[in-house]
N, C-alpha and C positions, 0 to 999 in steps of 0.2 A: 875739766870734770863737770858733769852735766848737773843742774842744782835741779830741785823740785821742790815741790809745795803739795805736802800733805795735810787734811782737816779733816774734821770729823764732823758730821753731822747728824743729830740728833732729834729727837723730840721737843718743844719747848716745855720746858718745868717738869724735866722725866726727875729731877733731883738729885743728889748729891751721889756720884758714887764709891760702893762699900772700901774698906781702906783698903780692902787686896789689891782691888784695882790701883790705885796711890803706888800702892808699893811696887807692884808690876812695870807700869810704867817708870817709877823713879830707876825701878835696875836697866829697863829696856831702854829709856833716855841714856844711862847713864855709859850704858854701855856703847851706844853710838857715839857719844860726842866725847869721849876716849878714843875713838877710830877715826876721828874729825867728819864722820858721816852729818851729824846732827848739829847744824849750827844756832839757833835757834826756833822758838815756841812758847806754848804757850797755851792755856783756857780759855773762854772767854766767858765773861759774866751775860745773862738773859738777855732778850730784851727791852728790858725794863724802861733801861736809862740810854737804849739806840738810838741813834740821828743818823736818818737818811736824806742826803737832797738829791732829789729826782728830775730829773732832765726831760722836757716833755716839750715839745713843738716850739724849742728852743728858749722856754722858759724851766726857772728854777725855782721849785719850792722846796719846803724843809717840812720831813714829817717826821714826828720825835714818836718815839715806843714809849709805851708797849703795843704791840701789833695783835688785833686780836685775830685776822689770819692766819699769823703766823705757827706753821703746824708742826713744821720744821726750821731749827737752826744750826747752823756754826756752835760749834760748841768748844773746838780748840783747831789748832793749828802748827805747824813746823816748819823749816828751811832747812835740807838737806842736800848732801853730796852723795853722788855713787858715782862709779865707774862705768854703769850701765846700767840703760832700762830695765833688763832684767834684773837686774839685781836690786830696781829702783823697789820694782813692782813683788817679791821674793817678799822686803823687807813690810812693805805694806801691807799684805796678806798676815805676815807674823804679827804685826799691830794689831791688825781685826780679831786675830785669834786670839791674843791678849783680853779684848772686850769680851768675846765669846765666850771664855773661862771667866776671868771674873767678875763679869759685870751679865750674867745672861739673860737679864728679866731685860733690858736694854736693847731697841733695835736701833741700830749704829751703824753710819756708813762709812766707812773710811776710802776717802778717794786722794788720788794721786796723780797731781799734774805737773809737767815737766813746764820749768819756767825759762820763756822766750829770752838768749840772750842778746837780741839784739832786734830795733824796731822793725816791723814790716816794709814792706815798699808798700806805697801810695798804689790804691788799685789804678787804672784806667779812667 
């Protein structure tokens, strides 16, 4: 059964959303991972308290948030099963539309990537 990785991504400090939203999602989580679709997830807290270490011409430094670039974040995240991309992709849509109702002052991306189960070969 093919897994994916869905996240959402957001605005930084668009702020809390309203409880409908909470709710929505607690029946649409809840109702996946009763179907064993939804194995785990999750929110993620701002930037604030980030650590990234950046790999640059084979050296490594650490740069701690808050980012004031930063225009867009990660804002939550999942691990899911389906039977099929289309149905991967069906289900991800319903998610968006979830935000779209209750959360609509919110512009929210929800993307859905199918996770590699096993390493690539070594190019050439």
């Amino acid at each position: 059964m093919p897994r994916f990785m869905g996240f959402v991504r957001m605005a930084e400090g668009i702020g809390t959303p309203p409880q409908a939203m909470f709710d929505a999602m607690e029946a649409h989580i809840g109702e996946r991972a009763a179907k064993g679709v939804f194995l785990d997830g999750g929110g993620l807290y701002g930037t604030e308290d980030a650590v990234n270490f950046v790999v640059r011409q084979g050296e490594v430094s650490r740069v701690d948030g808050p980012y004031a670039e930063a225009k867009e974040v990660v804002g939550g995240w999942a691990i899911m099963n389906y039977d099929t991309v289309e149905e991967a992709v069906a289900d991800q849509r319903e998610f968006a539309e979830l935000h779209a109702k209750h959360w609509p002052e919110a512009t929210v991306i929800a993307t859905l990537r199918q996770i590699s189960e096993a390493p690539e070969e070594p190019g050439d």
